[in-house]
N, C-alpha and C positions, 0 to 999 in steps of 0.2 A: 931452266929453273926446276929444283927437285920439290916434289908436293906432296908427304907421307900422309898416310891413311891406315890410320890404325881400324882394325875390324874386328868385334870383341863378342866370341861365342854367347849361345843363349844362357842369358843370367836365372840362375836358377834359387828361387825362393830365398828368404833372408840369409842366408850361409851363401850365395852367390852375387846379393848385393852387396854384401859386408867384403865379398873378394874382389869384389868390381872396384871398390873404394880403395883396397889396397894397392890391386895389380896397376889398375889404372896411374897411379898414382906416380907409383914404381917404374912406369911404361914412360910416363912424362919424363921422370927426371934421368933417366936413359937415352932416351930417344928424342931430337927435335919432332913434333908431333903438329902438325897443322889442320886434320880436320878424325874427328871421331865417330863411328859409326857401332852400335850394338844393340844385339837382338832382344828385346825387353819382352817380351811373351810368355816367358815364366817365373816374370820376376813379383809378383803375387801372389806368394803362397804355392807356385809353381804352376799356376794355369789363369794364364790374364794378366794384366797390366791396371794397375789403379790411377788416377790423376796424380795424387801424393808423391806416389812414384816419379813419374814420368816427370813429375815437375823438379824432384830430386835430382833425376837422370840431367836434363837439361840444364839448370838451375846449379845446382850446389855444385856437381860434377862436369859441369860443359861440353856434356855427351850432345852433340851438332846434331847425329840423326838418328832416332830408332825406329828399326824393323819388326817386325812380329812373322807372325804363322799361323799354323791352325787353330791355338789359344787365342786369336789378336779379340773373339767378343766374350769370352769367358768372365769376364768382369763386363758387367751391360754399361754401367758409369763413362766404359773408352768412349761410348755415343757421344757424350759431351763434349770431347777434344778430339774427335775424328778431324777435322778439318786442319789439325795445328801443323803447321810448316816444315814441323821437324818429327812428324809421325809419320809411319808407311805402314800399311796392309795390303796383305797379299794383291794385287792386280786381279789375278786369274782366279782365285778362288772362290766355290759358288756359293757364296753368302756375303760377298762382294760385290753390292749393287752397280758402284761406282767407279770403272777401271783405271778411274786418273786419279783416287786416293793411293794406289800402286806405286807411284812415282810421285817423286818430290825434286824441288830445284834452289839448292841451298848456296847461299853467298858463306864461305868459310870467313873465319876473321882474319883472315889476308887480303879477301877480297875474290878467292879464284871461286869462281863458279861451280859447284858438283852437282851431278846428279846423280841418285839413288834408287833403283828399282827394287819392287819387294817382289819375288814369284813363291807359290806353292806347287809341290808336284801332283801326279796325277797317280803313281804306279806306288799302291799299296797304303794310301792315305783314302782319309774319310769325305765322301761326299765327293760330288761328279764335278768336281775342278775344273775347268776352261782348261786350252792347253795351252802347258807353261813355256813352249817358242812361239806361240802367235805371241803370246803375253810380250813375250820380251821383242819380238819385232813392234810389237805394236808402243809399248811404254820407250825403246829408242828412238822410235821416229817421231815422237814427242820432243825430244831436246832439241833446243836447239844448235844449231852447228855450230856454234861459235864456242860450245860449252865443250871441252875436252876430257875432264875427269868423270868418268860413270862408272857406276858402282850397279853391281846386280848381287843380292841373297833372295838365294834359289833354298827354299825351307822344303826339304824334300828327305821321303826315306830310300831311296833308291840311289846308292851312288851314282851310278850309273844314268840313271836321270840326271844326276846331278853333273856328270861328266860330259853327259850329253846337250845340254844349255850350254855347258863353258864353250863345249865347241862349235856350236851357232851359232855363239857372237862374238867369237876370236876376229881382232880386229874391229870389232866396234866398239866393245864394252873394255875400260880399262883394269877392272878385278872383276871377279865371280869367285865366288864363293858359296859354301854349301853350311846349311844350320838343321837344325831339328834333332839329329838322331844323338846328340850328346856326347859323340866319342869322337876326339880329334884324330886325323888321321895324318899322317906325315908325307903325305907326296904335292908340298907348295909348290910351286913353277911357274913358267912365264910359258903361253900358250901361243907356238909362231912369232918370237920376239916382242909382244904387245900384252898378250891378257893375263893379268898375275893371276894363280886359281890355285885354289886348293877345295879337295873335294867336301871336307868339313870342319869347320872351326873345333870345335868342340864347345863342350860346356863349361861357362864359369859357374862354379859353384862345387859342391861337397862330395867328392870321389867313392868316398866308402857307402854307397849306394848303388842302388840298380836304374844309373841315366839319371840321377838326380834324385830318386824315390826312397823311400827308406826300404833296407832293403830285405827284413822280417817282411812286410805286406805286401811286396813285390813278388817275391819267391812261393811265397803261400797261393798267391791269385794263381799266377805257373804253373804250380803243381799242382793244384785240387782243382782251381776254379772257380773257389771260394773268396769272394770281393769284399775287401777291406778299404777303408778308406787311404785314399793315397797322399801321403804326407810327405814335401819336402825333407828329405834326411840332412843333417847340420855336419857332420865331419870331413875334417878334411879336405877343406877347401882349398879348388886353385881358378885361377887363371887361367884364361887360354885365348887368344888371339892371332893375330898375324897382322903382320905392319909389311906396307907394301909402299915401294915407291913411284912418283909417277911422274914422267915429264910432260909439264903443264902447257906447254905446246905443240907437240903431237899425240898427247892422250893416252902414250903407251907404258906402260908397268916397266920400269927398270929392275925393281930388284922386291923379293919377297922373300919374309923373314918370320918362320914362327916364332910366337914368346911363350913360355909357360912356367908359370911362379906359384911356389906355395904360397898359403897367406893364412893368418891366424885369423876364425872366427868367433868373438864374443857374446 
């Protein structure tokens, strides 16, 4: 039995929710789609996640699981729904009291079993992170073995960090995949016939910016080092994903398949 997983770059401020609603959408009636997963971290204004949101994500949209990063307290309100079944924050990261809010264990509405790790890296990110392979030995040996779809986003700026997770749980984890640094990269693959990975989704949200940011007070900060406030920039929104397939009783990634759609935002 085939078991897709779509996994939907970080959504970036309302020009990235308004693309989430399209692509998504677009992604459905393309593709048989059984369980959803995307990185909601900068889908408030571009730093932090709100209830409103999340309950949008979940709710109106029937996004199954979201992930975060180093935005996940930027909105202090996530306190409130830290516990919720279908939220993750980082495992390893050190403003992360709790390493089992890291990982979540979600019944899909088919019924298959998933599990979802969230990791932060360590190499060029803020604040003295845990390390992100204890992290992930530690949040696998959590599931349990009956459970064969796992899912890891590694929110890291180092490719190479990030290449370097996929290859320490090649064979245990069924995707890994890479979020944060906003720019898709195009080398998806299947890792030793088992781990579907790509080094980063990309960002859903508004291209003509700099990583999401508008791109006047981005460039200014750059060059002078004069700090402006950082605003969500709205054009030119897309989409960016990867839909990965999985066979639901040996755990291993068949086939992975980037998506990326323009989409108009209002």
């Amino acid at each position: 039995m085939t078991f897709n997983v779509l996994a939907i770059g970080d959504v970036m401020g309302r020009a990235g929710r308004s693309a989430l609603e399209v692509g998504l959408a677009r992604a459905r009636s393309k593709f048989q789609i059984d369980f959803v997963v995307v990185n909601g971290e900068n889908a408030a204004g571009g730093f932090g996640l709100t209830r409103k949101i999340f309950d949008q994500f979940i709710g109106d949209l029937k996004i199954d699981c979201v992930t975060t990063g180093n935005h996940w307290m930027d909105k202090k309100e996530i306190y409130q729904f830290l516990d919720h079944e279908r939220l993750v924050v980082p495992a390893n990261m050190y403003n992360v009291d709790d390493m089992t809010q890291g990982w979540r264990l979600i019944r899909s509405s088919s019924g298959v079993q998933v599990a979802v790790v969230n990791l932060i890296g360590k190499i060029f990110m803020k604040g003295e992170n845990r390390s992100p392979y204890d992290g992930a030995e530690r949040m696998l040996a959590r599931v349990p073995a009956q459970v064969k779809v796992k899912i890891i986003d590694i929110h890291a700026e180092a490719t190479s960090e990030k290449q370097g997770i996929a290859h320490s749980v090649t064979g245990k984890a069924s995707i890994v995949y890479g979020t944060h640094s906003h720019v898709p990269t195009a080398d998806e693959r299947i890792l030793k016939s088992y781990t579907g990975f790509v080094t980063d989704l990309g960002m859903t949200g508004p291209y003509d910016s700099v990583i999401g940011i508008d791109a006047d007070a981005a460039v200014m900060r750059m060059r002078t080092g004069v700090k402006r406030n950082f605003e969500p920039a709205t054009d030119n929104p897309w989409f960016y994903a990867c839909l990965f397939e999985i066979d639901v009783n040996s755990g291993a990634c068949t086939h992975v398949e980037r998506l990326r759609f323009a989409t108009e935002h209002g």
